[in-house]
N, C-alpha and C positions, 0 to 999 in steps of 0.2 A: 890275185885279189878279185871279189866277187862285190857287185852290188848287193845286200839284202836291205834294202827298202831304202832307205837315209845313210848307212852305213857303207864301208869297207871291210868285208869280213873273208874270213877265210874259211873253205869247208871241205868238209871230207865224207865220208858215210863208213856207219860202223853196226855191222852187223852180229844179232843174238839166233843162237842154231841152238835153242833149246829139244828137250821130252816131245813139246804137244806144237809149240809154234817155231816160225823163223818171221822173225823181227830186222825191221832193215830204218835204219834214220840218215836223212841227209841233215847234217849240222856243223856247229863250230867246235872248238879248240875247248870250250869249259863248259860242252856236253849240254849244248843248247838245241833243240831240235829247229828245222824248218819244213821239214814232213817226214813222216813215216809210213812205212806199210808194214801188215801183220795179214800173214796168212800162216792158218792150219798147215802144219809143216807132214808130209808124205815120206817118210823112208821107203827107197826103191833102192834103184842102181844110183850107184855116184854117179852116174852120168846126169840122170835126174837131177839127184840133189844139186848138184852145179846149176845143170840151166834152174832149176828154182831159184835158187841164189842169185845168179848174174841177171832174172830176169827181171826181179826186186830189186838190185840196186838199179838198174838200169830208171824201174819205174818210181823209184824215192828222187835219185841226182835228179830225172827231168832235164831240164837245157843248162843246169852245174856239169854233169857228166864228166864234162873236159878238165874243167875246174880244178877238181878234187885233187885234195893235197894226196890222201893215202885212204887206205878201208884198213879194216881193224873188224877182225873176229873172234867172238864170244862162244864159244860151242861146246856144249857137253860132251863128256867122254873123253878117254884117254889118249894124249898127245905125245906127238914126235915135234917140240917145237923147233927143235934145231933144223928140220927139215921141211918145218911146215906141212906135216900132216898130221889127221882126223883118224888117229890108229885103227880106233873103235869105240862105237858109244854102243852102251846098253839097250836105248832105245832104236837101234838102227839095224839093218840086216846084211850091210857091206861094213867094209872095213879099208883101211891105208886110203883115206881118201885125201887126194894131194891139194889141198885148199889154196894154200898162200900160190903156189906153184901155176896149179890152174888160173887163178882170179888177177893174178899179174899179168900172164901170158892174153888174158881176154882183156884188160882195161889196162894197160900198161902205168899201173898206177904200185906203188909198194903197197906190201897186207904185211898187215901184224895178226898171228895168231896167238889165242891163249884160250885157255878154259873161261865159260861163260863166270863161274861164280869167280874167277881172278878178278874178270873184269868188272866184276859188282863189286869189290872190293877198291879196287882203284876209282869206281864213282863213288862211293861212300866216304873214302877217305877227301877227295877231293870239291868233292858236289854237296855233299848228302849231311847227315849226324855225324861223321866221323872227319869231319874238316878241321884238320889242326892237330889229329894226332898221329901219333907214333907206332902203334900198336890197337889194329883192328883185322878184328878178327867178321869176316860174311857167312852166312849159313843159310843156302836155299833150300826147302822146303816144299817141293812141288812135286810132279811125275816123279822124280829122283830126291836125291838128297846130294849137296854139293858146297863146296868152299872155296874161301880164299880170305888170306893171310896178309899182312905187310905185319911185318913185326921190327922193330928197331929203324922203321923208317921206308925198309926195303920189302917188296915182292918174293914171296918166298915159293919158289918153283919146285930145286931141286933137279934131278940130272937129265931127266926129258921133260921138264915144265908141268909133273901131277903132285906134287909136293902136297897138294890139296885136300887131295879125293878123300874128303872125311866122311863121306858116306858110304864108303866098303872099308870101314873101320869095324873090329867086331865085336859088338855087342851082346853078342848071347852065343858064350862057348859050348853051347851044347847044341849048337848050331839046325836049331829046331825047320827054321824058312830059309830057303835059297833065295840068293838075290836075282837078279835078270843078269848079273854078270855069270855065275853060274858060281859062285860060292859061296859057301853058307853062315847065315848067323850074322851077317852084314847089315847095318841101322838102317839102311834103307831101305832091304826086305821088309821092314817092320813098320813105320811110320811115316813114310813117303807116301803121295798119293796111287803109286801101283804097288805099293806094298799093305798099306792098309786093309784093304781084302781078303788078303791070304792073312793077314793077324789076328782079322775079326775071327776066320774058320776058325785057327787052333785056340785062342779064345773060349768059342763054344763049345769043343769040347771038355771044356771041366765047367761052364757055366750053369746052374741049376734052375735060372727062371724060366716060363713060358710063356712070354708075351712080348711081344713087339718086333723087335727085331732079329730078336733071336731066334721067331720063327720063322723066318725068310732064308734065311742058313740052313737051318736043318730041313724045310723044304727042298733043298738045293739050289736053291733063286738068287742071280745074279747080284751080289752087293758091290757096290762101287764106293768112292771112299766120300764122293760126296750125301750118299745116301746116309751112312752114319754120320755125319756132320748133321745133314740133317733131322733124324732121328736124335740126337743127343741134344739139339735147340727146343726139342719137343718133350723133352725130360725122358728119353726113354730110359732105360733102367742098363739095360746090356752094350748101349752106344756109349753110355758115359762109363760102365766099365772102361771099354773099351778104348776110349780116347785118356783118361788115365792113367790106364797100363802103357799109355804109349809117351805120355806127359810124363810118366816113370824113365824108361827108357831116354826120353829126349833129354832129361836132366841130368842124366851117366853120359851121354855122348856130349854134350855142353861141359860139362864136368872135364872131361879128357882133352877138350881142347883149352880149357882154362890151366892144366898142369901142362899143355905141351907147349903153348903160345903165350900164358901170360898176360892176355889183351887186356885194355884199357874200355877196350868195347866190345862187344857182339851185335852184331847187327843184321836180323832177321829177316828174308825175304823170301819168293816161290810164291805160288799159289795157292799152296795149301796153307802156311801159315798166313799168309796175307789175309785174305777172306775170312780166317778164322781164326784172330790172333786170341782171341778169350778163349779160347779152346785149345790152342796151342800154345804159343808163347808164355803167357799169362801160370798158365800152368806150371809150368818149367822153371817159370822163373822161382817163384818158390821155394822149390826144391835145390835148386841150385846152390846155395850155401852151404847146407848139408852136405852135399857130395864132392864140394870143391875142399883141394889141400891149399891152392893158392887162395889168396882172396877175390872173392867172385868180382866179376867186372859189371858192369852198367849193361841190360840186355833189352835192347830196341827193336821192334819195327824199324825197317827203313822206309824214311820217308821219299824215297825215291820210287816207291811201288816197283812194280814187275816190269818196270824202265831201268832200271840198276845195270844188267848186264849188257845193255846196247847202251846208255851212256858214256861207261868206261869202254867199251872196244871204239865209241868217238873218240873221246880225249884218247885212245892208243894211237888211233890213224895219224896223229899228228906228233907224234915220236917215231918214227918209224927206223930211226938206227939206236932204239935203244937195246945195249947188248944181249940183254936175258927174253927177249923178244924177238929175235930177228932170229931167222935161220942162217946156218953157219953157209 
């Protein structure tokens, strides 16, 4: 037990290894911060990404260090959790990287590992809009596209802990865009923040107008996904195609998780719909009855903003023999 200010509190740190950043918070047991650091996250060698890692918690605990009950991580891409490794993430250019293994052996502290969007789900259910239920479904929205489940109460993993990954679910069987995983037709080739670019191209080829943004494309000029965001706040004509067609799509993959999960909630987070929920979410929502066989669920922004996945790897750090969590 720790001082924090008047109190006796207990703390642990729990870290998000998303797309663009890694997020690192020193806090308590019900996902209470008492600092954080956020740095621009660099894929190298695992060797890197570790010291990156160890060097952030190091500088979030401060003089806690000792302290700490457990760490608890949130990380995109595909897991081996029984073993506690980082198979492979999409955004990254190594692989089998040994997390839990590593970060024990450096802080002699227990790691819980799981995928970032699990762990936004375990803050939302516990923290956030989805406190009190049974059945909530997460859907990140950012660099990638990513999920997580509790349905009947429980964590829904599956046989190496990606029970998840609703964003290489596929969406367009004529598999027009490859994803960054390397297969094709996958919803997050399409409407994620590094998929959005390559949508806007094939897009323009059947699009007929000649102004605005559309001529940046066919220039050959660098569009990024916040450019048509921005473009489409400005009325351009071919951005709001464009976001649309993808509020289309976003509604077919909400759709698919409402007949596999059932939820009682959906609860929206990432950076892409975050920053732009009238333009994402909003959209979708709409459409969503139409395309649902169950009855559609209640679909939110979470109010825990782009803190969602380093909340819940806190509240994990402090279960650390829970069985669907721990490596074998």
């Amino acid at each position: 037990m720790e001082a924090w200010g008047a109190l006796e509190v207990r703390v642990g740190v729990g870290i998000d290894i998303g797309g663009s950043w890694l997020r690192v918070g020193l806090g308590d047991p019900h996902g209470n911060f008492l600092k954080k650091v956020v740095k621009k996250i660099v894929y190298g060698s695992a060797e890197g990404l570790l010291c990156s890692v160890a060097s952030a918690i190091r500088e979030a605990a401060g003089a806690y260090l000792e302290s700490l009950e457990g760490i608890g991580v949130g990380a995109a891409g595909r897991l081996d959790i029984k073993r506690g490794v980082l198979e492979y993430s999409p955004h990254a250019s190594v692989k089998g990287i040994r997390l839990v293994e590593a970060l024990e052996a450096e802080f002699s502290k227990p790691v819980v590992l799981l995928n970032d969007c699990v762990a936004a789900v375990i803050a939302e259910r516990e923290a956030g809009v989805g406190k009190g239920l049974d059945d909530v479904v997460y859907v990140g929205i950012g660099t990638g596209i990513g999920g997580g489940a509790i349905v009947d109460g429980r964590i829904l993993l599956g046989k190496d802990g990606n029970a998840h990954e609703v964003g290489h679910m596929i969406i367009d069987i004529d598999g027009r865009l490859e994803c960054s995983c390397g297969a094709r037709g996958h919803w997050e080739a399409y409407t994620s923040g590094s998929g959005l670019p390559a949508f806007s191209r094939l897009l323009s080829e059947e699009y007929s107008g000649e102004k605005g943004l559309i001529c940046r494309l066919r220039d050959g000029q660098m569009v990024e996904a916040k450019d048509i965001f921005s473009a489409a706040y400005c009325k351009d004509p071919f951005a709001e195609h464009i976001l649309d067609k993808a509020a289309e799509i976003n509604a077919i993959a909400f759709a698919n998780l409402v007949s596999v999960y059932d939820p009682q909630l959906i609860t929206v987070g990432g950076g892409v719909a975050l920053k732009n929920p009238d333009l994402t979410i909003e959209p979708l929502v709409g459409r969503l009855p139409r395309a649902c066989f169950n009855s559609p669920p209640s679909v939110k922004a979470t109010p825990l903003g782009e803190d969602a996945p380093i909340i819940g790897a806190l509240i994990s750090a402090f279960d650390p023999i829970r069985s669907e969590l721990r490596p074998e």
